[in-house]
C-alpha positions in Angstrom: -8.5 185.0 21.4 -11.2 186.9 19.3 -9.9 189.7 20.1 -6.3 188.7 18.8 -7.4 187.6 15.7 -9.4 191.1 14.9 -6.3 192.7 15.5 -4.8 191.1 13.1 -7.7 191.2 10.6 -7.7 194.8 11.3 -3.6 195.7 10.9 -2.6 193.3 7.8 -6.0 193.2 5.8 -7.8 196.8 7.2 -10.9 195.1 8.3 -13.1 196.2 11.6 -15.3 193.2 11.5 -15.2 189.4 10.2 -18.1 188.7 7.7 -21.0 186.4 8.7 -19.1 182.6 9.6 -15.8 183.7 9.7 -15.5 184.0 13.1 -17.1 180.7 14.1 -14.3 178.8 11.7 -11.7 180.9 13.2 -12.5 180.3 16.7 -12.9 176.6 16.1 -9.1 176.5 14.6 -7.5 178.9 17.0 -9.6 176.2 20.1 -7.3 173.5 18.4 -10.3 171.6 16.5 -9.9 170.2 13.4 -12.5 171.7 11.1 -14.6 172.0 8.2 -15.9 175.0 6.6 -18.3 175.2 3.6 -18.8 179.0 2.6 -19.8 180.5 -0.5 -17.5 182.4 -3.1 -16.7 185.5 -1.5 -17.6 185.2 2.1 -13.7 185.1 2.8 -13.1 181.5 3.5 -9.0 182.3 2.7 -9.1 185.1 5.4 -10.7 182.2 7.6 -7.6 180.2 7.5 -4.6 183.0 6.9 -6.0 184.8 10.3 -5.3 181.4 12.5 -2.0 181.1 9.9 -0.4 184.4 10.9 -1.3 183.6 15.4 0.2 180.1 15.5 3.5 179.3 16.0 5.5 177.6 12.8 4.3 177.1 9.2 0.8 176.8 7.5 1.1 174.6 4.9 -1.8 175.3 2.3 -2.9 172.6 -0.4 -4.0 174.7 -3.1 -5.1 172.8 -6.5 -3.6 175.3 -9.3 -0.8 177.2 -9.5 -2.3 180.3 -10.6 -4.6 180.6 -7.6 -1.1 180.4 -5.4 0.4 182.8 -7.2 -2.3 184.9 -6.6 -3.3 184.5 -3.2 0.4 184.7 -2.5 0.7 188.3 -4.4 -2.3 189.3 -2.5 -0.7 188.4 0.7 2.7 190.4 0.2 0.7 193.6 -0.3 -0.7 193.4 2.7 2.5 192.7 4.2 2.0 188.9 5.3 4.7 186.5 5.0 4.3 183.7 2.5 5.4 181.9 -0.4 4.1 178.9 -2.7 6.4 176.4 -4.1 5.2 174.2 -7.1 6.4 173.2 -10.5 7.4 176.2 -11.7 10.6 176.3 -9.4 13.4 174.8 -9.7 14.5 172.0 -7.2 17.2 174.9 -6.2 14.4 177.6 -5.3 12.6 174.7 -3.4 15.5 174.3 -1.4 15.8 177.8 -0.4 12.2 178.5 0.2 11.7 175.7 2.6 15.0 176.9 4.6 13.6 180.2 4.8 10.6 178.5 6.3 12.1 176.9 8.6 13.9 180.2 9.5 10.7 181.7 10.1 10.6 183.8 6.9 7.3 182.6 5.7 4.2 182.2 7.6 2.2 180.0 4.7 3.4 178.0 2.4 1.2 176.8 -0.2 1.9 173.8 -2.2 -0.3 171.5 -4.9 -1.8 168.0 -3.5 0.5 166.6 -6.1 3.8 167.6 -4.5 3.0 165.7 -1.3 3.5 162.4 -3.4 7.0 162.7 -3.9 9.5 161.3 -0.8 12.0 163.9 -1.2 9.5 166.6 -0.9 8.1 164.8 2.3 11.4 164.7 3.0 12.4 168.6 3.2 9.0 169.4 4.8 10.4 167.4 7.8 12.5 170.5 9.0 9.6 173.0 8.9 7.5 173.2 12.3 4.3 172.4 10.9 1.3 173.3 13.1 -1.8 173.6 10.9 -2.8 172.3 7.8 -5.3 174.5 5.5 -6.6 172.1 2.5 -8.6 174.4 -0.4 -10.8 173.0 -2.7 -11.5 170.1 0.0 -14.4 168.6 -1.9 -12.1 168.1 -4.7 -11.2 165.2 -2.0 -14.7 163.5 -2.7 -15.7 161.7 -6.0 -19.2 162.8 -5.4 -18.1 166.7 -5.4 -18.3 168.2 -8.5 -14.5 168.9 -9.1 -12.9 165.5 -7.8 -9.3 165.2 -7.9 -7.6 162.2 -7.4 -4.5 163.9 -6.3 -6.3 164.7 -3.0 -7.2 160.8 -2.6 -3.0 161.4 -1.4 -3.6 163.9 1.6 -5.3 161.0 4.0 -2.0 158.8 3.2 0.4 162.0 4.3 -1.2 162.8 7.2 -0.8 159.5 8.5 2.5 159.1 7.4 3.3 162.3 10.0 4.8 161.5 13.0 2.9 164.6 14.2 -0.3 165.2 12.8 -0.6 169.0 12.5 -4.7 171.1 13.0 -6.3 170.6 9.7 -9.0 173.1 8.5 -11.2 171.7 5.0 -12.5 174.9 3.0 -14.8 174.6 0.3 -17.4 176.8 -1.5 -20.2 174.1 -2.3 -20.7 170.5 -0.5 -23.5 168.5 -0.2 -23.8 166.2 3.1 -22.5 163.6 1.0 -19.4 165.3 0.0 -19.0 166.8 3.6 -19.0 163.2 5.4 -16.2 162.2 2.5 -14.4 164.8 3.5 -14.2 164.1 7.3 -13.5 160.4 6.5 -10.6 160.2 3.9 -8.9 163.3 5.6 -9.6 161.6 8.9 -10.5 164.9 10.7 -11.1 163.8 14.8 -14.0 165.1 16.3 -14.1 168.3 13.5 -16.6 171.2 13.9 -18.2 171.2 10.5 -19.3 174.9 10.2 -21.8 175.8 6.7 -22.6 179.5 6.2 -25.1 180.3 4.7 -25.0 179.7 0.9 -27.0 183.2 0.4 -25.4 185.8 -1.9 -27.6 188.3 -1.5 -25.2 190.8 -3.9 -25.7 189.0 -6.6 -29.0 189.1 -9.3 -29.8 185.7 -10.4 -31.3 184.8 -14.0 -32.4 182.2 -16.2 -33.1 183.0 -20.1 -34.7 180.5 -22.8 -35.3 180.9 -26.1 -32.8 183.7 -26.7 -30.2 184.2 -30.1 -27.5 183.7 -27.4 -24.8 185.3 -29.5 -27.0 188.8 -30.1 -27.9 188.8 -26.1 -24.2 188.0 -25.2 -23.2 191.2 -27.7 -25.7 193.7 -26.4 -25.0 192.5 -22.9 -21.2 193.1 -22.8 -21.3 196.1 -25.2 -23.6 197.8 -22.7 -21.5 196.6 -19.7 -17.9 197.5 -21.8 -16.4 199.3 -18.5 -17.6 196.4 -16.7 -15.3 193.1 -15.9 -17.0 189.8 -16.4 -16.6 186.1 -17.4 -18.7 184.0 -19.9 -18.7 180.6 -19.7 -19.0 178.4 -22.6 -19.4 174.4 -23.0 -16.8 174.0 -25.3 -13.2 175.1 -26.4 -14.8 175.8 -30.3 -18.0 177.3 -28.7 -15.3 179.6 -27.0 -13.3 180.7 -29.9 -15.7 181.0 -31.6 -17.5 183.5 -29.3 -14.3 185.1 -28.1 -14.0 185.7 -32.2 -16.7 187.3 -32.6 -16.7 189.8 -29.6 -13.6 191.0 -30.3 -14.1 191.2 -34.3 -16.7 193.5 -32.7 -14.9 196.3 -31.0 -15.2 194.4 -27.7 -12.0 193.6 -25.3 -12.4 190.0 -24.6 -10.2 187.2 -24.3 -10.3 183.7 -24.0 -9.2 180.7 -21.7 -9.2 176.8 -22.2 -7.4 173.8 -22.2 -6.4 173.3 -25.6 -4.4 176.7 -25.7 -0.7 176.6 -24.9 0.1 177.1 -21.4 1.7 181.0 -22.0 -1.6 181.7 -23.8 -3.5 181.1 -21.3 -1.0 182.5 -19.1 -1.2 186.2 -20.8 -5.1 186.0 -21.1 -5.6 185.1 -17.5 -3.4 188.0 -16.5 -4.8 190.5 -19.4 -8.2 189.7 -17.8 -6.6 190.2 -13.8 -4.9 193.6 -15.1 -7.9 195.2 -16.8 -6.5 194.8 -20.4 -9.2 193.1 -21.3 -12.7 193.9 -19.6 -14.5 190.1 -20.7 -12.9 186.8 -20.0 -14.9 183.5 -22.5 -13.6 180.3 -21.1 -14.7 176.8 -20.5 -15.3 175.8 -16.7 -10.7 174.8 -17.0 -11.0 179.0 -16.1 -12.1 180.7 -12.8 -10.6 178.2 -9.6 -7.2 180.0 -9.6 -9.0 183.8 -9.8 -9.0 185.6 -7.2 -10.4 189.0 -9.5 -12.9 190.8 -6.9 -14.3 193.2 -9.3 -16.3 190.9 -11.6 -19.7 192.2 -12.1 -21.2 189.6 -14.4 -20.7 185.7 -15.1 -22.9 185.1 -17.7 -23.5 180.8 -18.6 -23.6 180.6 -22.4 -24.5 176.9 -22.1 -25.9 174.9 -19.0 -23.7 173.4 -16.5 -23.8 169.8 -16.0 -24.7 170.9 -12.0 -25.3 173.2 -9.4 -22.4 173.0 -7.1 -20.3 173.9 -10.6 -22.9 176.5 -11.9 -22.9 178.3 -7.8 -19.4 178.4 -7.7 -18.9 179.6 -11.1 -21.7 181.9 -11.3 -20.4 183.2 -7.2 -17.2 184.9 -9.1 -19.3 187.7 -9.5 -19.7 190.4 -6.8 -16.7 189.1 -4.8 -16.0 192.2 -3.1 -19.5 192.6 -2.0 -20.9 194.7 -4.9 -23.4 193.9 -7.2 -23.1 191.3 -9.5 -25.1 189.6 -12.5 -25.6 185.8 -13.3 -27.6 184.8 -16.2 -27.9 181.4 -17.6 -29.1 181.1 -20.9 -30.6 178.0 -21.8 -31.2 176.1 -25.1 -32.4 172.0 -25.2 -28.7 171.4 -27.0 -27.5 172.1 -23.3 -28.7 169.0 -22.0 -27.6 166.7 -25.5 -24.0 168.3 -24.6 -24.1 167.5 -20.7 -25.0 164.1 -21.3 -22.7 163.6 -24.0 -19.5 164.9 -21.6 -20.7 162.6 -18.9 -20.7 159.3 -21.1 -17.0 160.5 -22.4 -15.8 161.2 -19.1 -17.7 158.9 -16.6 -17.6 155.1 -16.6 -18.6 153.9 -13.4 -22.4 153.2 -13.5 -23.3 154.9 -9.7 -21.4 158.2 -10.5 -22.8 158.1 -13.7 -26.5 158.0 -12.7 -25.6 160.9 -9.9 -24.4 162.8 -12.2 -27.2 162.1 -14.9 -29.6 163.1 -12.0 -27.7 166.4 -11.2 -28.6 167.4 -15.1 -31.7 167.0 -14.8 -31.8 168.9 -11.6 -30.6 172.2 -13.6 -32.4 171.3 -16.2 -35.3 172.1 -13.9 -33.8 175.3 -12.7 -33.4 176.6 -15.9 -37.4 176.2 -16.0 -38.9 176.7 -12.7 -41.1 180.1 -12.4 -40.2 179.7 -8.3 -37.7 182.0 -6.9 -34.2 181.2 -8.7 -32.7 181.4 -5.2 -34.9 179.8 -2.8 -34.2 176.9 -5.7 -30.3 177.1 -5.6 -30.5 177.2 -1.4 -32.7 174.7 -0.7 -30.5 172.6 -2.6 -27.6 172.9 -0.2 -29.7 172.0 2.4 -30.8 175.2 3.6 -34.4 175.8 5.4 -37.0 178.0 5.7 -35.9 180.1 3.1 -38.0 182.7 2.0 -40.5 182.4 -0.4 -39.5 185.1 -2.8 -36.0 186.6 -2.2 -37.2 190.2 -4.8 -33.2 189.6 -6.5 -33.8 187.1 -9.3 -35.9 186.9 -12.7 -38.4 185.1 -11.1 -39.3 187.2 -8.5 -38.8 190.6 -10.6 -41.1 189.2 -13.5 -43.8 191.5 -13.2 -46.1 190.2 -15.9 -49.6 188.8 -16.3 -49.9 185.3 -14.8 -51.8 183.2 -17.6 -53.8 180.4 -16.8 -52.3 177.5 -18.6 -54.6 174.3 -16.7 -56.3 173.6 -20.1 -52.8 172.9 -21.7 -51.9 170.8 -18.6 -54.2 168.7 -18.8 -53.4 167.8 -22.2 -49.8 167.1 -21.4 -50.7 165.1 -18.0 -53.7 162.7 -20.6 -51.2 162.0 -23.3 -48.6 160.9 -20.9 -51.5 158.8 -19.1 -52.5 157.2 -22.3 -48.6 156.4 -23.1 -48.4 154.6 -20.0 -46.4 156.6 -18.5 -43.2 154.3 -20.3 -41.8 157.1 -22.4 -39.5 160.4 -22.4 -39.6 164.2 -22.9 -39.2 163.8 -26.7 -41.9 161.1 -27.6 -44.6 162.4 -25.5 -44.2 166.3 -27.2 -44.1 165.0 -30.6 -47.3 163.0 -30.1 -48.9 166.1 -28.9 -47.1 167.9 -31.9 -49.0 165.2 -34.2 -45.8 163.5 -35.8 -46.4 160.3 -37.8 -42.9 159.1 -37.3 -42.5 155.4 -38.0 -42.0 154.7 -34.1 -45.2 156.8 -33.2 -46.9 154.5 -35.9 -45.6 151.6 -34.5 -46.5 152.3 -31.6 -50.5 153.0 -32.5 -49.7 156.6 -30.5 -51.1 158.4 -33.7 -54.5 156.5 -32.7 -54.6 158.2 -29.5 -57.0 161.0 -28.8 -54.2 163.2 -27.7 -52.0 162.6 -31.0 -51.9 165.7 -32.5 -54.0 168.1 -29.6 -51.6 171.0 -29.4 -50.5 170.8 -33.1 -50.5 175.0 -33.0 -48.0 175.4 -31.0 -44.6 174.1 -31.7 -42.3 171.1 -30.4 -39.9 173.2 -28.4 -42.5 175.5 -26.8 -44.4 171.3 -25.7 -40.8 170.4 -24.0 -40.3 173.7 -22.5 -43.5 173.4 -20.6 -43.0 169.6 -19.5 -40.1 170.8 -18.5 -41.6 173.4 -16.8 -44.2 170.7 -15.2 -41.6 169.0 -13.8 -40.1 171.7 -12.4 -43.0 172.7 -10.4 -43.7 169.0 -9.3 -46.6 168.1 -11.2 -44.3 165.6 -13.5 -41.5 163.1 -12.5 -38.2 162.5 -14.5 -36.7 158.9 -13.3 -33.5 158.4 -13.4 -30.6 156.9 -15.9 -29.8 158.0 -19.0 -33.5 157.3 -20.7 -35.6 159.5 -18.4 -39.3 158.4 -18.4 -41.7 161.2 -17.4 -44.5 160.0 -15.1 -47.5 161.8 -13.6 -47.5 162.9 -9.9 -50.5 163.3 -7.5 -50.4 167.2 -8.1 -51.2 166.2 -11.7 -54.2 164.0 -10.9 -55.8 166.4 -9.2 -55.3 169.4 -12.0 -57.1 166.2 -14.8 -59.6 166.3 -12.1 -60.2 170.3 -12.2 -59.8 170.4 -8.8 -56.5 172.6 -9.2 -55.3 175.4 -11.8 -52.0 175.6 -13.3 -50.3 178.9 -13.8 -47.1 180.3 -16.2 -45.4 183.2 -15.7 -42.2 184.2 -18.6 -39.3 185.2 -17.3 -38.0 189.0 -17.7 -34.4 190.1 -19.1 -32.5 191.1 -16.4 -32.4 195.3 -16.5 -29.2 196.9 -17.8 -28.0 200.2 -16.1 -26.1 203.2 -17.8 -24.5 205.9 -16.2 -22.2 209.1 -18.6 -21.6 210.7 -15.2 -18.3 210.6 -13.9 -18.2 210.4 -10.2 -15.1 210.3 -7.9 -14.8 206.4 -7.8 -14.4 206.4 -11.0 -11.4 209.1 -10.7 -10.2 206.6 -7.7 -10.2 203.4 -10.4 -8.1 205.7 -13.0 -5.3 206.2 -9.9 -5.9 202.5 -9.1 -5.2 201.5 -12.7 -2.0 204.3 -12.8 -0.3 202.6 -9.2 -1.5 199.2 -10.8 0.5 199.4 -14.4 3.2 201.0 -11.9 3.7 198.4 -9.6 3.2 195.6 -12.5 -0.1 194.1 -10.3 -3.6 193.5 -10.8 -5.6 196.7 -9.8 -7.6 194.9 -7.4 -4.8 194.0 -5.6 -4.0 197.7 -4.9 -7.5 198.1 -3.4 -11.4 196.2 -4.4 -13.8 198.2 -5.8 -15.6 198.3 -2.7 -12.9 199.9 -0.9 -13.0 202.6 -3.6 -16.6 203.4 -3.3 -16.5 203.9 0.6 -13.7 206.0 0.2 -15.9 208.3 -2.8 -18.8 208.2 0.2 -16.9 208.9 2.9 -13.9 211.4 1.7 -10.9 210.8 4.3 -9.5 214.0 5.5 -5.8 211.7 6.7 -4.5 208.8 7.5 -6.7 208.1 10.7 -9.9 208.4 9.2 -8.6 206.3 6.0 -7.5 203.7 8.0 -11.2 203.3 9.0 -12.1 202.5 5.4 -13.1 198.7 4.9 -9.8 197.3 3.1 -7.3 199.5 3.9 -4.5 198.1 6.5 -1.3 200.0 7.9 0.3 198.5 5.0 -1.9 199.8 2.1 -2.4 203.0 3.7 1.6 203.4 3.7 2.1 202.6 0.3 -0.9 204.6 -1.4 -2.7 205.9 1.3 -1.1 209.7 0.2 -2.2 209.0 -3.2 -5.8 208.5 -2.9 -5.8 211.4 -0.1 -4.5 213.9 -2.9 -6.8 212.0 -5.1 -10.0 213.1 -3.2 -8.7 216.6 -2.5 -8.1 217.1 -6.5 -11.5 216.4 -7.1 -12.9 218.3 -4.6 -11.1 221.6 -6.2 -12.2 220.4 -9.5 -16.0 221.3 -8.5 -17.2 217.5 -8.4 -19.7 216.8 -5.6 -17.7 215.2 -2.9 -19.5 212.7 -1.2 -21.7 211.7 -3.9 -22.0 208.6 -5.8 -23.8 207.7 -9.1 -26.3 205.4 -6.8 -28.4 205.8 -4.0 -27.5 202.7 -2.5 -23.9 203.5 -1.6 -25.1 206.5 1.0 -23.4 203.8 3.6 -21.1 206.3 5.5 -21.3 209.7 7.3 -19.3 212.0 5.5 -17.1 214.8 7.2 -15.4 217.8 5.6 -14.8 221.2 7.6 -14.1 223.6 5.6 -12.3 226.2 7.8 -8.4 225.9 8.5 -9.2 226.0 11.9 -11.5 223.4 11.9 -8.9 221.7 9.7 -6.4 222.5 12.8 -8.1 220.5 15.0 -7.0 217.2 13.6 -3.5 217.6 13.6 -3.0 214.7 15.9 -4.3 212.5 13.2 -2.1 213.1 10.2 1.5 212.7 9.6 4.3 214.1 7.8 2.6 212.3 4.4 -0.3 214.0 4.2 -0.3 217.3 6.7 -2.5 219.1 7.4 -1.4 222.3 5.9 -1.6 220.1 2.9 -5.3 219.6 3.1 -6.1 223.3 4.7 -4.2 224.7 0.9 -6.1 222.3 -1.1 -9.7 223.0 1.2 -8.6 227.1 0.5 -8.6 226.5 -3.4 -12.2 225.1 -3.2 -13.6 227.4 -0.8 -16.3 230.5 -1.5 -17.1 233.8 0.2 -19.6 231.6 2.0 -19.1 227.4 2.0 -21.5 225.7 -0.4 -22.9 223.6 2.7 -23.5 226.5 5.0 -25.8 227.9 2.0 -27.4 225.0 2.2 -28.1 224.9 5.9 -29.5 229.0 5.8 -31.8 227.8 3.0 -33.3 225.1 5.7 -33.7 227.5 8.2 -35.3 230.0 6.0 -38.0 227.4 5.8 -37.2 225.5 2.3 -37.7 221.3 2.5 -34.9 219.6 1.3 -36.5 218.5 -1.8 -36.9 221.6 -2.5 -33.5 222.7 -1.8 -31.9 220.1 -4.3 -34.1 221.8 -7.1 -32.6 224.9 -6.5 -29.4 224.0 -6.0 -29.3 221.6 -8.8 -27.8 219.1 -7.1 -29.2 215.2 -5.6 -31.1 214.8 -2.2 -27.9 213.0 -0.5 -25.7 216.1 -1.4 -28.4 218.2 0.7 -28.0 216.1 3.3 -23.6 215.4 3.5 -23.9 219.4 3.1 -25.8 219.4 6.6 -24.0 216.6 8.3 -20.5 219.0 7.6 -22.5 222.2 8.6 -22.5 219.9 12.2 -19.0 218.8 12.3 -18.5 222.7 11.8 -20.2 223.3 14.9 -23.5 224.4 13.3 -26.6 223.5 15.2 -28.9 221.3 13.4 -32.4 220.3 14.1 -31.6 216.8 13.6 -35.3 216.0 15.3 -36.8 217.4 12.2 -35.5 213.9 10.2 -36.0 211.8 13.2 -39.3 209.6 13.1 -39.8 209.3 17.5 -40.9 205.8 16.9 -37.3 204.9 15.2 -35.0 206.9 17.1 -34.7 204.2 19.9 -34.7 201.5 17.8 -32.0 202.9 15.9 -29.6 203.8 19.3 -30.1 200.0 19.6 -28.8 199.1 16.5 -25.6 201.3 17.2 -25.3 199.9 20.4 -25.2 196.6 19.1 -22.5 197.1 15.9 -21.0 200.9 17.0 -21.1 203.8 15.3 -17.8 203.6 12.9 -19.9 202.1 9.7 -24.2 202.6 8.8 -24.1 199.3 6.7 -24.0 197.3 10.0 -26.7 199.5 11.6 -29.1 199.6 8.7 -28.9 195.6 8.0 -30.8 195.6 12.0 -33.8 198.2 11.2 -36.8 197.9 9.5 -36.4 198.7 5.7 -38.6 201.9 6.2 -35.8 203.4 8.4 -33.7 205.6 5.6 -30.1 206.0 6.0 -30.2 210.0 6.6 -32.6 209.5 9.6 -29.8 207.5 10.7 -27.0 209.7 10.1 -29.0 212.2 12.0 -29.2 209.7 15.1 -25.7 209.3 15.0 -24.9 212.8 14.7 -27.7 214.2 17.5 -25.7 211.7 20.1 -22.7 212.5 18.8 -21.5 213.7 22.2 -22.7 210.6 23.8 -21.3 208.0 21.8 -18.2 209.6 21.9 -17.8 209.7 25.9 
């Protein structure tokens, strides 16, 4: 069955291998289990369903909550040539009719439809005629009123499925759950016996941060005016704290747009697709924004405000980096946040037991926002996970390279004053007594009598909540719970009044901002993407993700065969554009632009090819077709080539003795063009000394590796060494048993 469904993975989507979890979920469906599977934003939870979709017999019906994320995962189907259609309340009852006969025809392998629709009898009515064999529900913790999003339109999906005389495979996909959330699930959708799969929560792509204290508007400004060529989305708490920001970026040169509820439903229509199309590189928007996008290419979510919790801030901040590239999420935090949070949740909430969750789950990123601890051990020990690593080296926490001050003296006053308040009293009270305030309550009180009244008077009365805040963060205070929180001492406390433990503070870093004037061939690749995009009237992430782009700037495909081997592109693709980029690459390579390279190190992820000769080029003429020949490429290798081929240079300077440091000096050009130039000199048939850049005690590990993952892609292979081992030792692995991997 596994290797079915990598077939398919591999000739719609052009994919060699499912990510971590997929395979496990897919498995469990394709056994015939009803399951449940909670994976992050962009681990490819949709791929996890649509694979089973496209192998069973009949229709997938798919309960998707908004009718822009249909239309979009719909879209994104059709290019890669997969069968489906959505029907919801755009349509007419005509078009409904027609879409659900062409089901039953066979037209449409999924067919995704809002919870909503299953209400209605005559809807129920029509699905009666389709052969429905598996049920894929979205959003499925929208089912629970203890999930962040809940929906009471997916209260109506337990009802339905009992109302079947058949009851179809169903498979429950959501981003964040807690255990809570994940038992509601199995209960109200009455799942038998399900396999509850939960992949790892870890994004490791993505650069977490926390900021306090900041002019918010100056940081957001700076931020996205040194990102401009970047997409991203900032959140705001409000529709006015939107405009208002969205106002003020754009009255500044910047191309932003903005999305919430109060905006007219074609407004928000022609932002969302402004931001999807590239028209506009920043997207503001209150949390109404982001479930229905399906954007890979977001490099930044920034939080302008706090979230009222962390399944909503992990899924909102995880729309960065979906395609696997970096990504930056920043939270900035001010104590007007919380006032806000709280003041939602008392408009919104009026049964006393949510209430107090959800009172809890503030406080809970209130100490997030504060905690000197690594931000993502934080966020995935609470989902559960265990023995996570102390310091994860990706986060503002852990990349805070500053003096640790000793602030035990300043403890202690906190942890007394609280002590002789009786430990009755919140946040607020107990800073302002240490502030010295002679409100009339403090009077009334007698707290201006105490001996701590007035002890850290020099410092000022948001720098005193910041660091209980901070205290209880690092478990030294306790918040309890309802909407009052009292702050009480814990033992940690006692023993720091007692001197028998220090207290340290460490202050967060800004997160580091990167600028590049180069132009490098994946950006020439996006400027083709964006031409085929405005031509075709889609999203340019539809036409390929960024990823896709930059392993096509590191590898260089010669034809069809070797583009095909490219991480996102399918038979499909490669048909429609695959001549396009082809030409692309060539063009640049005439132009004088370094093929192979790439503005960072880190993307060195793929042996790169490129014989120069036309005979060498002859060899390969069982791997192109009449779309891209290989007289084609042998005219266009001609126009780029010297008395004697650049690499070949490179290759007589190493044997006359030069290192290749040394060699990129006087060549001018990086270390990893050095090395693609000898990796071609040995697809030409030169003979290297690869054991000059082979450690002896790596070499076997690294023949392990490849045994383990094959030889097509060095991502795989590297993510099984030791950090030490570089990626050119090995590229020269690979290419010294290059005869032997190929028997």
């Amino acid at each position: 069955m596994i290797e079915k469904a990598l077939e398919v993975l591999q000739r719609y989507f052009g994919y060699t291998q499912f990510r971590d979890g997929q395979q496990k979920v897919i498995m469990s469906l394709l056994q015939g289990s009803d399951t449940v599977a909670i994976m992050p934003t962009g681990a490819g939870k949709s791929l996890a369903y649509q694979i089973p979709a496209l192998l069973f017999e009949g229709t997938t019906l798919v309960i998707s909550p908004l009718i822009s994320l249909m239309k979009d995962q719909v879209d994104a189907l059709q290019q890669y040539g997969v069968p489906a259609t959505f029907i919801n309340s755009s349509l007419s009852l005509k078009e409904v009719r027609v879409r659900i006969e062409r089901a039953a025809r066979g037209d449409y392998k999924l067919l995704y439809v809002a919870p909503e629709r299953l209400e209605s009898d005559n809807f129920r009515s029509l699905l009666e005629s389709l052969q429905v064999s598996f049920l894929a529900i979205d959003e499925a913790h929208c089912v629970s009123q203890w999930g962040h999003d809940f929906r009471p339109s997916y209260l109506h999906l337990g009802p339905f499925l009992k109302s079947l005389s058949q009851k179809p495979l169903i498979g429950a996909f959501t981003a964040t759950a807690t255990e809570e959330v994940q038992s509601d699930i199995v209960r109200l959708l009455g799942l038998r016996e399900p396999g509850i799969f939960v992949t790892g929560f870890d994004r490791p792509n993505l650069t977490f941060s926390t900021l306090r204290g900041e002019n918010k508007k100056d940081f957001v400004f700076d931020y996205t005016r040194a990102h401009a060529d970047q997409s991203g989305i900032i959140y705001a708490g409000t529709r006015k704290e939107v405009d208002n920001l969205q106002g003020f970026l754009t009255k500044n040169g910047l191309k932003a747009g903005k999305y919430h509820a109060g905006m007219s439903d074609e407004d928000r229509q022609k932002s969302q697709e402004d931001f999807l199309f590239d028209e506009i590189t920043v997207m503001v928007a209150t949390n109404a924004f982001g479930m229905g996008i399906d954007k890979s290419n977001v490099r930044y979510v920034i939080h302008y405000n706090m979230p009222r919790n962390m399944e909503a801030y992990y899924q909102e901040a995880g729309r960065a980096g979906r395609d696997g590239e970096p990504g930056e999420c920043l939270l900035l935090f001010s104590p007007q946040d919380v006032v806000l949070q709280r003041y939602l949740i008392e408009q919104t909430i009026f049964q006393p037991e949510r209430k107090m969750n959800e009172l809890k789950k503030i406080q809970g990123m209130v100490e997030y926002c504060h905690t000197p601890r690594c931000l993502r051990k934080t966020i995935l020990e609470y989902f559960g996970e265990e023995d996570v690593q102390e310091e994860c080296g990706n986060c503002s926490s852990c990349n805070d390279e500053r003096e640790i001050v000793d602030i035990t003296l300043e403890a202690q006053k906190i942890f007394s004053c609280i002590y002789r308040m009786r430990e009755r009293f919140g946040i607020g009270l107990v800073a302002e007594v240490l502030k010295g305030s002679r409100k009339a309550k403090i009077r009334e009180l007698c707290f201006d009598q105490l001996s701590t009244h007035g002890i850290m008077q020099e410092i000022s009365l948001q720098e005193i909540k910041d660091l209980i805040n901070r205290l209880v963060a690092e478990g030294y205070l306790q918040l309890s719970n309802g909407e009052y929180p009292v702050v009480k001492l814990l033992p940690n406390a006692i023993l720091v009044l007692k001197g028998e433990a220090k207290v340290t503070q460490k202050v967060s870093a800004k997160p580091s901002r990167e600028e590049s004037d180069e132009v490098s061939l994946f950006d020439r690749l996006r400027v083709l993407r964006r031409e085929i995009a405005i031509r075709e009237n889609l999203p340019p992430y539809m036409i390929f993700a960024d990823s896709t782009l930059r392993e096509m700037a590191q590898v260089c495909p010669l034809n069809h065969r070797a583009m095909l081997r490219i991480s996102g592109v399918g038979e499909r693709k490669l048909e429609k554009y695959g001549d396009e980029f082809l030409a692309s690459i060539w063009s640049f390579s005439k132009d004088g632009k370094r093929l192979g390279e790439t503005n960072s190190d880190t993307f060195a992820d793929v042996v790169t090819l490129q014989p120069k000769s036309k005979q060498g080029l002859g060899q390969l003429d069982d791997q192109t077709d009449s779309g891209f020949t290989v007289e084609k490429i042998a005219n266009l290798a001609d126009a780029t080539m010297e008395k004697i081929p650049s690499h070949h240079q490179t290759l007589l300077m190493y044997l006359e003795g030069h290192s290749l440091e040394d060699i990129a000096k006087l060549r001018k050009v990086t270390p990893i063009t050095v090395q693609n130039h000898l990796v071609r000199c040995g697809a030409d048939g030169q003979a290297i000394p690869w054991d000059d850049f082979i450690p002896t005690e790596q070499e076997s590990h690294i023949l392990e590796a490849i045994r383990q993952v094959g030889r097509e892609r060095l991502r795989p292979i590297k993510d099984l060494l030791a950090d030490e081992v570089e990626w050119f030792t090995i590229r020269a692995v690979l290419e010294k048993h290059k005869v032997v991997g190929e028997e």
